[in-house]
Every structure is written in C-alpha cells, then in structure tokens.
C-alpha positions as CSV (number, residue, x, y, z in Angstrom):
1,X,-74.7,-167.7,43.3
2,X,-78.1,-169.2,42.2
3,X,-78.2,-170.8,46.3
4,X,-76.7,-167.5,47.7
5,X,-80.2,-165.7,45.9
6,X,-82.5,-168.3,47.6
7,X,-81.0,-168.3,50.9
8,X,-81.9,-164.8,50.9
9,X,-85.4,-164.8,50.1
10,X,-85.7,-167.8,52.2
11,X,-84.8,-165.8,54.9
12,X,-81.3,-167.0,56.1
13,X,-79.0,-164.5,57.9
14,X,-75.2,-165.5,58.7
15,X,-74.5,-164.9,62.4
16,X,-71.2,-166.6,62.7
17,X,-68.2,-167.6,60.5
18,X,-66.0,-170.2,62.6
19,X,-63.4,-172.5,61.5
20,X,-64.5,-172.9,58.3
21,X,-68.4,-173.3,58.6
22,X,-71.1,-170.5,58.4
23,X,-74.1,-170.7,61.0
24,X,-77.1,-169.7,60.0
25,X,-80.5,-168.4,61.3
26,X,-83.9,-168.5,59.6
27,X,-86.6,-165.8,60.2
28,X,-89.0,-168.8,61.4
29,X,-86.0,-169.8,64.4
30,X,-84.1,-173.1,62.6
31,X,-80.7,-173.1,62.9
32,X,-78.2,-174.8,60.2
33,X,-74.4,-175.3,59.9
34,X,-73.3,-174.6,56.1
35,X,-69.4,-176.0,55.5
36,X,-67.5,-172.9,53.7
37,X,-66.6,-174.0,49.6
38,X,-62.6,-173.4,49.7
39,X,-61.8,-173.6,53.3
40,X,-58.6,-175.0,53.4
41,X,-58.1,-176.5,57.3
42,X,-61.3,-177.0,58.4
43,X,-62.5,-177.6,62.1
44,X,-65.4,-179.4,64.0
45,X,-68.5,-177.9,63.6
46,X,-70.6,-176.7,67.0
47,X,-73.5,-178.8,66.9
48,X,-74.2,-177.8,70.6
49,X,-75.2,-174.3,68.6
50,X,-78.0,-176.2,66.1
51,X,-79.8,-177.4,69.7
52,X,-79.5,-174.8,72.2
53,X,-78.5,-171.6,70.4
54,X,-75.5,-170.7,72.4
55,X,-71.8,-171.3,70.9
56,X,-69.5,-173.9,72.9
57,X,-67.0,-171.2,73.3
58,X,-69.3,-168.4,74.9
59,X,-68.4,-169.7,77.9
60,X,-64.5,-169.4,78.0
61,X,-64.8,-166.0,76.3
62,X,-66.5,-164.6,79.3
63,X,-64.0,-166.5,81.7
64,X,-61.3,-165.3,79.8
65,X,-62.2,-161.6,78.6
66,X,-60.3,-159.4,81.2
67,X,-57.1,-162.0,80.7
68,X,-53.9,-160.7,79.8
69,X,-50.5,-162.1,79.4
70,X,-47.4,-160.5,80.5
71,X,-44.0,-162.3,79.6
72,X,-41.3,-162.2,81.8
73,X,-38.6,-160.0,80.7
74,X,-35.1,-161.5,80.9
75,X,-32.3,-159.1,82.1
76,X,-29.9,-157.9,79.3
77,X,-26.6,-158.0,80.8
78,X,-25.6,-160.5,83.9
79,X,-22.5,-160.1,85.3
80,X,-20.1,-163.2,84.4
81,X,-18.9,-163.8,87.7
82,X,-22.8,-165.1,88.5
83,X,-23.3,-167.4,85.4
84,X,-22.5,-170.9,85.8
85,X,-21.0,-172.0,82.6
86,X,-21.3,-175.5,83.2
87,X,-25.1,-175.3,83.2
88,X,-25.5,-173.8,80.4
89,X,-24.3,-174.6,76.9
C-alpha cells in the first residue's frame, strides 16, 4: 500500500493491464512494466511498448476489428437414404 501511495505522488498512471503485468506512464514520459502480485498464469511482457510506446497487438486489433465469425450450421434432420453408414461411426 505504502508503494501504491508513492507511485502516485510520483506521478505514475496505469494505462494497460495485460496478461498479468501493469504498464505504466510517468508525467516526465518513462515507461515501466510492473508484474501484478497474485497473477496466477502469467504471460510475456511487451517490451516493444517500454521503447516505442505502441502495444505489439495494436496492430492485429486494427486488422482484425470488423472480423466476425459465423459457424456453419449443420442441418437437423437428413434423410437416411443419403447417409453412408459405413463412413460414419
């Protein structure tokens, strides 16, 4: 609690939570990667963020935004003179 109180009058400010780190901006522009106490499966840290500013994953968010998935839909009935038994089991 005692490190949560000088972070803030330091001036840190939480702009991401991700796979179980926190990333953090100063007022003065430095960037650090905290590790989250309790995590339980945690991933790799993005230490592309700590040089350049942008996330590793901003990029396949804006490729991927307007995707959707649509599952094919299996018909409920089939007539049994169509099925091959032998192929399935």
């Amino acid at each position: 609690m005692i490190g949560q109180l000088i972070d803030l009058i330091g001036g840190w400010r939480e702009v991401r939570a991700s796979m179980g780190f926190s990333y953090q901006v100063a007022r003065s522009g430095k960037r650090r990667i905290i590790p989250i106490d309790g995590y339980r499966k945690r991933g790799l840290a993005d230490e592309q963020w700590v040089g350049t500013g942008t996330f590793a994953d901003d990029g396949l968010s804006e490729r991927f935004r307007d995707f959707s998935y649509v599952a094919p839909r299996e018909p409920k009935r089939s007539r049994l003179a169509k099925q091959d038994f032998a192929l399935k089991r």
